[in-house]
N, CA, C and O atoms as CSV, one atom per row, in Angstrom:
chain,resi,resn,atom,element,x,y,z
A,1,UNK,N,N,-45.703,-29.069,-17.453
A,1,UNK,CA,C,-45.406,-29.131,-16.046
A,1,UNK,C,C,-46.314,-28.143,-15.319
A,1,UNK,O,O,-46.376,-26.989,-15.744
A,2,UNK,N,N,-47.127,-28.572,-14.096
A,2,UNK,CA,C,-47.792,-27.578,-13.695
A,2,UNK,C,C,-47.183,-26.783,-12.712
A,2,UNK,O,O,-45.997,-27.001,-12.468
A,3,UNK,N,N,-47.950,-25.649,-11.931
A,3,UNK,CA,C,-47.348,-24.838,-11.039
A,3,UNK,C,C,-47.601,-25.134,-9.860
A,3,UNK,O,O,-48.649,-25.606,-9.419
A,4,UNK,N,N,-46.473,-24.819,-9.205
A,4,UNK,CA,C,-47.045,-24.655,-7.523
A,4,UNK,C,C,-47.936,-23.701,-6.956
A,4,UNK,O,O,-47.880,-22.545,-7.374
A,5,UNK,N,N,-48.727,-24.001,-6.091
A,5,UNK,CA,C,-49.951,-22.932,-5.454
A,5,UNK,C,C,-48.835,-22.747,-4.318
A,5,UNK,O,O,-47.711,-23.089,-3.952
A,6,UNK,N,N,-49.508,-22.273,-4.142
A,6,UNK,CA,C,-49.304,-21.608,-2.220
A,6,UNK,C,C,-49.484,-22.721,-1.469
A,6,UNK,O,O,-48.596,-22.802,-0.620
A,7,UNK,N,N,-50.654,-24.064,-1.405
A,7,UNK,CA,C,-50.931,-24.987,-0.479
A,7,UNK,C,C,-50.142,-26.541,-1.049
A,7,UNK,O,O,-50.315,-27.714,-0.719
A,8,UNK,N,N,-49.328,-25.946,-1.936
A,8,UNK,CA,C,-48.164,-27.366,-2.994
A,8,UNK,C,C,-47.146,-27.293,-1.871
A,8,UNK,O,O,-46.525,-28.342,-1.703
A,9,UNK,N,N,-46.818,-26.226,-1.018
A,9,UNK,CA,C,-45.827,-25.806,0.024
A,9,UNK,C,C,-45.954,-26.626,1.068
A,9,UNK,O,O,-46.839,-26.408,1.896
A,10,UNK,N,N,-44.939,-27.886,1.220
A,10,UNK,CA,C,-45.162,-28.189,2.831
A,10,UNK,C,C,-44.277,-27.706,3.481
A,10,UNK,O,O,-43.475,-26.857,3.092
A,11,UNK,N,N,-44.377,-28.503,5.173
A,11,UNK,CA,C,-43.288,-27.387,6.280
A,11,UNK,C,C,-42.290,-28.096,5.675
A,11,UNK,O,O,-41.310,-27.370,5.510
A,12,UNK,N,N,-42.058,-29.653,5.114
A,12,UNK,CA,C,-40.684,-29.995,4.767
A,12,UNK,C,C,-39.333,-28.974,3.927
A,12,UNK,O,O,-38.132,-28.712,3.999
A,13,UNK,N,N,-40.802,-28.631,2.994
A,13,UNK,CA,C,-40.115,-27.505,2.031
A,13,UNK,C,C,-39.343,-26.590,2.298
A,13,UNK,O,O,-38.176,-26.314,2.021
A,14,UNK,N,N,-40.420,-25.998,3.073
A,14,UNK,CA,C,-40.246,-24.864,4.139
A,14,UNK,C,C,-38.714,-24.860,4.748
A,14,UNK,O,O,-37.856,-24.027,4.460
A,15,UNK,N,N,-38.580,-25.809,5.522
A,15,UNK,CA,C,-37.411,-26.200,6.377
A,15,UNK,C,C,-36.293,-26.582,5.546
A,15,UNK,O,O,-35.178,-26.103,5.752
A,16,UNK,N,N,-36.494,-27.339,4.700
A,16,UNK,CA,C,-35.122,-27.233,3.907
A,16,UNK,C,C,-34.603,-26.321,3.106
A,16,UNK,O,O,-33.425,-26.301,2.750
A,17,UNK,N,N,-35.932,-25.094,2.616
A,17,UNK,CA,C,-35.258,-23.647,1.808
A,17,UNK,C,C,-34.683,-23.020,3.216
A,17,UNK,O,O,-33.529,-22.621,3.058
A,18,UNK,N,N,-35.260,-22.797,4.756
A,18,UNK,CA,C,-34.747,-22.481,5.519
A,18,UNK,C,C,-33.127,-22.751,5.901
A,18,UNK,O,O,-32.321,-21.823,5.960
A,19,UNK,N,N,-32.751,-24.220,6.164
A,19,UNK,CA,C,-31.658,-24.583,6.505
A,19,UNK,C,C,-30.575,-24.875,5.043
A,19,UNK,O,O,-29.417,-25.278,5.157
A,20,UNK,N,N,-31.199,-24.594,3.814
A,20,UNK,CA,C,-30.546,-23.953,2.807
A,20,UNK,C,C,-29.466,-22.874,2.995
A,20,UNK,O,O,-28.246,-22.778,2.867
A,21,UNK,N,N,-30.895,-21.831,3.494
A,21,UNK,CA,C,-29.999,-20.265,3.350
A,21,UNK,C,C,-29.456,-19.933,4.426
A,21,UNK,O,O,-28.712,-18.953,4.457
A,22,UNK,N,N,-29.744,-20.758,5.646
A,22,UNK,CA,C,-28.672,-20.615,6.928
A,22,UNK,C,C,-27.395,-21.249,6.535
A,22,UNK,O,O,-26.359,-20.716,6.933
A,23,UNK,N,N,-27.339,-22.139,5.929
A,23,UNK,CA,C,-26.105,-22.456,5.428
A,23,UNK,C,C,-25.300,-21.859,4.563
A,23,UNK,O,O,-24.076,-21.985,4.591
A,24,UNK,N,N,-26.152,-20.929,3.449
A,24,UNK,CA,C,-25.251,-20.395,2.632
A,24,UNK,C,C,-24.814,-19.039,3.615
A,24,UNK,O,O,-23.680,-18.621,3.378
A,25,UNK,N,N,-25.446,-18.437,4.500
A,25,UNK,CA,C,-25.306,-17.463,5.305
A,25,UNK,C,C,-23.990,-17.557,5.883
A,25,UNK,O,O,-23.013,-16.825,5.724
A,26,UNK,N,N,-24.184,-18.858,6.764
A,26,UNK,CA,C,-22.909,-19.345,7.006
A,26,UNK,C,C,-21.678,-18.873,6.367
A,26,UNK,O,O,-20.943,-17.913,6.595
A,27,UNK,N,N,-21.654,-20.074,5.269
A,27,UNK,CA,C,-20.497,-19.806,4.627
A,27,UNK,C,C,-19.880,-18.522,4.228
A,27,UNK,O,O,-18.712,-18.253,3.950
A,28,UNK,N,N,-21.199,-17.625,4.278
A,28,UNK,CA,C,-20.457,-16.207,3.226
A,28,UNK,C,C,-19.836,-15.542,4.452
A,28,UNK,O,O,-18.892,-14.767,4.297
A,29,UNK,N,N,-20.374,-15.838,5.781
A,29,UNK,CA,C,-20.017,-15.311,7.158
A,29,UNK,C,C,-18.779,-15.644,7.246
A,29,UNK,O,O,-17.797,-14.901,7.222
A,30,UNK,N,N,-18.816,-16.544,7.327
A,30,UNK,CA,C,-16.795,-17.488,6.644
A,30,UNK,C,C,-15.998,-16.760,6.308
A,30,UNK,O,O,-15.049,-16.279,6.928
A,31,UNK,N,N,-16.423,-16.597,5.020
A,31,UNK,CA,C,-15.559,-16.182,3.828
A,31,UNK,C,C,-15.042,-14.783,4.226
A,31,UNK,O,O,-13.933,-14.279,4.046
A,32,UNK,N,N,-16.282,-14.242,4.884
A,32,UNK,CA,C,-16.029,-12.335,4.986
A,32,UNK,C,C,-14.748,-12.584,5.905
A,32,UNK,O,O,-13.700,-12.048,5.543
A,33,UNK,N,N,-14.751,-13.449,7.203
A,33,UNK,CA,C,-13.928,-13.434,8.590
A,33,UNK,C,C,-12.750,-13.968,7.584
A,33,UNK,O,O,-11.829,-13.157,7.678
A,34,UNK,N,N,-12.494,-14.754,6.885
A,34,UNK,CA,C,-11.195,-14.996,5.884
A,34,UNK,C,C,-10.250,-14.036,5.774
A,34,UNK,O,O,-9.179,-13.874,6.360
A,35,UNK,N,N,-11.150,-13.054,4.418
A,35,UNK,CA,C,-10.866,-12.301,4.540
A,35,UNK,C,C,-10.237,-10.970,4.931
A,35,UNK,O,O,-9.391,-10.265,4.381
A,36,UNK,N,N,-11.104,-10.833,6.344
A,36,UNK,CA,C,-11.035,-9.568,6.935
A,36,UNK,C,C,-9.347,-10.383,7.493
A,36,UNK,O,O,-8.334,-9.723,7.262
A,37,UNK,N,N,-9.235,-11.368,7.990
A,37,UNK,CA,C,-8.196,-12.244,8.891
A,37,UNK,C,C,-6.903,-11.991,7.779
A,37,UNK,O,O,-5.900,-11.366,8.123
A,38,UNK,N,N,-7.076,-12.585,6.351
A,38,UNK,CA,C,-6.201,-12.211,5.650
A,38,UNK,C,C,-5.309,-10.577,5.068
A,38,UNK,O,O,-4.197,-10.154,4.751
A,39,UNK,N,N,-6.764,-10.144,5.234
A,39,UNK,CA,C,-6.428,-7.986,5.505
A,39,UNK,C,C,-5.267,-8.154,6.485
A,39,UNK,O,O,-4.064,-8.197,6.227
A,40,UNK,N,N,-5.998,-8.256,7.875
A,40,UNK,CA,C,-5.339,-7.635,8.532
A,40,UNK,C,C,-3.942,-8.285,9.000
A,40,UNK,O,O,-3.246,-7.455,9.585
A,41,UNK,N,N,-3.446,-9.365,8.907
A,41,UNK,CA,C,-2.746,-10.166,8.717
A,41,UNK,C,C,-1.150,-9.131,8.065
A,41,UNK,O,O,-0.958,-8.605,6.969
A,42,UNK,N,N,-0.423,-9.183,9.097
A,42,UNK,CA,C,0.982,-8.289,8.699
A,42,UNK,C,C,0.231,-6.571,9.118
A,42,UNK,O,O,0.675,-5.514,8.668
A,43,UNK,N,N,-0.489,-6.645,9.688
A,43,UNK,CA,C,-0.496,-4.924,10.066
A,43,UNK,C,C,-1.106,-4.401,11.013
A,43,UNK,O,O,-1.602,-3.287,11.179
A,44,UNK,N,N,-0.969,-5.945,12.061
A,44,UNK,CA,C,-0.945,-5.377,13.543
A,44,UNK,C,C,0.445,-4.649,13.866
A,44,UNK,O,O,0.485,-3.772,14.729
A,45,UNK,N,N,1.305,-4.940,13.326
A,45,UNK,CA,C,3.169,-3.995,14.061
A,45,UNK,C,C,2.532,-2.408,13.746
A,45,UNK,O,O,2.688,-1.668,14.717
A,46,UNK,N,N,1.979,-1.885,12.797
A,46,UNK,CA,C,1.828,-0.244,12.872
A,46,UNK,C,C,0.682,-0.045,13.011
A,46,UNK,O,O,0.210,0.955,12.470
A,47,UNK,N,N,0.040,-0.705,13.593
A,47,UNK,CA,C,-1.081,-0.070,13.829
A,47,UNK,C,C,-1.499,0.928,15.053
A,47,UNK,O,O,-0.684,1.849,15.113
A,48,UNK,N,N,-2.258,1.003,15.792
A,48,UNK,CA,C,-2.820,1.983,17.070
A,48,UNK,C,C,-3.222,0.821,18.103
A,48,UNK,O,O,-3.919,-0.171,17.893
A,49,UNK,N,N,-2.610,1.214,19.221
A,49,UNK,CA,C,-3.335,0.400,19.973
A,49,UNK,C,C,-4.565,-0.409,20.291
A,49,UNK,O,O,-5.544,0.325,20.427
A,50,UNK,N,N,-4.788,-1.505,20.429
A,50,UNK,CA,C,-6.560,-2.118,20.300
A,50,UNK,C,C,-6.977,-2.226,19.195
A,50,UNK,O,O,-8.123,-2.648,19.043
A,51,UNK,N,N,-5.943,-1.776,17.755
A,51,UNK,CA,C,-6.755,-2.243,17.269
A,51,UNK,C,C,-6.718,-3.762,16.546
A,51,UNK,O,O,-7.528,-4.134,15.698
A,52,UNK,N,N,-5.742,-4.454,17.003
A,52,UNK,CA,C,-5.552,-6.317,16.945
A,52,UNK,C,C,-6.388,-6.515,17.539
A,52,UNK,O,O,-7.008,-7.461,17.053
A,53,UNK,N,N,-6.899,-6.091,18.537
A,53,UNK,CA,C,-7.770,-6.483,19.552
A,53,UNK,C,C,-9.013,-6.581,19.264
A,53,UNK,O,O,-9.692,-7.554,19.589
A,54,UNK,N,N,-9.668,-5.083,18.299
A,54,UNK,CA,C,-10.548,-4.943,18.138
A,54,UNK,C,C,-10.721,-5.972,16.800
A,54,UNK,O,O,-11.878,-6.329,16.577
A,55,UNK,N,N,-9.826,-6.400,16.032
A,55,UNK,CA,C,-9.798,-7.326,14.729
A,55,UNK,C,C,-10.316,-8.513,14.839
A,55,UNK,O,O,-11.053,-9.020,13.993
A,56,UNK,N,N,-9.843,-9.215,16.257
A,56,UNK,CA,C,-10.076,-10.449,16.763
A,56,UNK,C,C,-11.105,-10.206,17.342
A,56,UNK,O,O,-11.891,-11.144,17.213
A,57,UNK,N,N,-11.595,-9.192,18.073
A,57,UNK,CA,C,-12.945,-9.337,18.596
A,57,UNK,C,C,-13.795,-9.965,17.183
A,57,UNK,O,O,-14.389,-11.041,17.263
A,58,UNK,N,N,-13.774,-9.245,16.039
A,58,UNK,CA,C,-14.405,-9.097,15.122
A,58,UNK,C,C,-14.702,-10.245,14.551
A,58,UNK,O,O,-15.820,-10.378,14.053
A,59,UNK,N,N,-13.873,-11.172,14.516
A,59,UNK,CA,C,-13.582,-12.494,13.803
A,59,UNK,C,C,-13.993,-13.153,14.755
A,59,UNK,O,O,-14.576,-14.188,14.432
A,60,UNK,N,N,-13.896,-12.914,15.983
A,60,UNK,CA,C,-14.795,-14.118,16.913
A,60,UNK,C,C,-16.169,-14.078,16.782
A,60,UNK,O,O,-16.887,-15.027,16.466
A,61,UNK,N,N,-16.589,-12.698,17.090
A,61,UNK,CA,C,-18.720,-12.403,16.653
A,61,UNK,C,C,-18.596,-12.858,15.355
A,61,UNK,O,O,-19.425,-13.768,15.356
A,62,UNK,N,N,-18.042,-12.830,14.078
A,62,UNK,CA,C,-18.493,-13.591,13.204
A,62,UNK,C,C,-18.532,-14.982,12.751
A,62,UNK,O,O,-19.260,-15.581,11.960
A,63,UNK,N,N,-17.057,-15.485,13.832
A,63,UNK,CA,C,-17.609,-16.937,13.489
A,63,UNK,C,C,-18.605,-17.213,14.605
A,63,UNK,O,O,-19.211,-18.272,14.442
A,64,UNK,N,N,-18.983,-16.407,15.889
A,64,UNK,CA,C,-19.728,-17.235,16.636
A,64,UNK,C,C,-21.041,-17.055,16.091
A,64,UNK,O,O,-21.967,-17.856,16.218
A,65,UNK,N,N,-21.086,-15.618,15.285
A,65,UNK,CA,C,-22.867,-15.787,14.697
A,65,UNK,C,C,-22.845,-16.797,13.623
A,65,UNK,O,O,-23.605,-17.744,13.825
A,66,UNK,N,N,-22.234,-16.825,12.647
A,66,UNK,CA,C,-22.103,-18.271,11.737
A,66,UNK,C,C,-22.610,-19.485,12.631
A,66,UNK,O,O,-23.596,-20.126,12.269
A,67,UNK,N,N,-22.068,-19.730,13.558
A,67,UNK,CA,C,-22.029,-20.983,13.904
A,67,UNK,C,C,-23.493,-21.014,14.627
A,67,UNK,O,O,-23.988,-22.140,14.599
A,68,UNK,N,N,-24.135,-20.215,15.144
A,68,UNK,CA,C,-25.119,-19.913,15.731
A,68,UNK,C,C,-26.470,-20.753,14.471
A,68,UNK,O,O,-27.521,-21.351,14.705
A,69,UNK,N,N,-25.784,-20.413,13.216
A,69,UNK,CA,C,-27.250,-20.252,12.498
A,69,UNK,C,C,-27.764,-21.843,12.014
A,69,UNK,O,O,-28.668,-22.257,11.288
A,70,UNK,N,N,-26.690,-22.478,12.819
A,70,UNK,CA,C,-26.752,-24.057,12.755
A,70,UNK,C,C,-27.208,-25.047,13.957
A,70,UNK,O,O,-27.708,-26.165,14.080
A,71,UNK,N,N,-26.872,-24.274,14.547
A,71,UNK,CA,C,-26.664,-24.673,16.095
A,71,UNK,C,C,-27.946,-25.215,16.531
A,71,UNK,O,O,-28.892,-24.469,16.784
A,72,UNK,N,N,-28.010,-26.427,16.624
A,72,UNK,CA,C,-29.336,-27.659,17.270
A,72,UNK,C,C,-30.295,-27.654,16.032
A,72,UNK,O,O,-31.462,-27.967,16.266
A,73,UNK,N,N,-29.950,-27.336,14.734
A,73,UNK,CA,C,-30.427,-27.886,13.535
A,73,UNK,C,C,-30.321,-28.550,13.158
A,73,UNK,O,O,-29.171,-28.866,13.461
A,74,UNK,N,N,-30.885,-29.626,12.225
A,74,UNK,CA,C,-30.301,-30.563,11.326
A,74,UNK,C,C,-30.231,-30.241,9.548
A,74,UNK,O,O,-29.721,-31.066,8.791
């Protein structure tokens, strides 16, 4: 089997290792907001003020950057 050069590379390639790892990005972006959602989940009652607030902020920037890394791609 021979090797790939550097000029064996087209943009197709290119674009699908790209929208590969935006996708796996994605998902792990997911998984973390799961997570963090399942943490904090039962321990807004003792907590300090703002900080539910600040939890949900948190989980919104991460699903909105997730969703970002798709957004008008195919």
């Amino acid at each position: 089997m021979s090797e790939l050069r550097p000029g064996d590379i087209t943009d197709e390639m290119r674009q699908a290792m790209d929208t590969a790892l935006r996708h796996r990005f994605q998902n792990e972006l997911r998984v973390l907001a799961a997570n963090i959602r399942a943490d904090a989940e039962g321990r807004y009652a003792g907590t300090e003020p703002g900080w539910q607030a600040g939890v949900e902020w948190t989980l919104l920037w991460i699903e909105n950057t997730a969703s970002q890394l798709t957004e008008g791609r195919s």
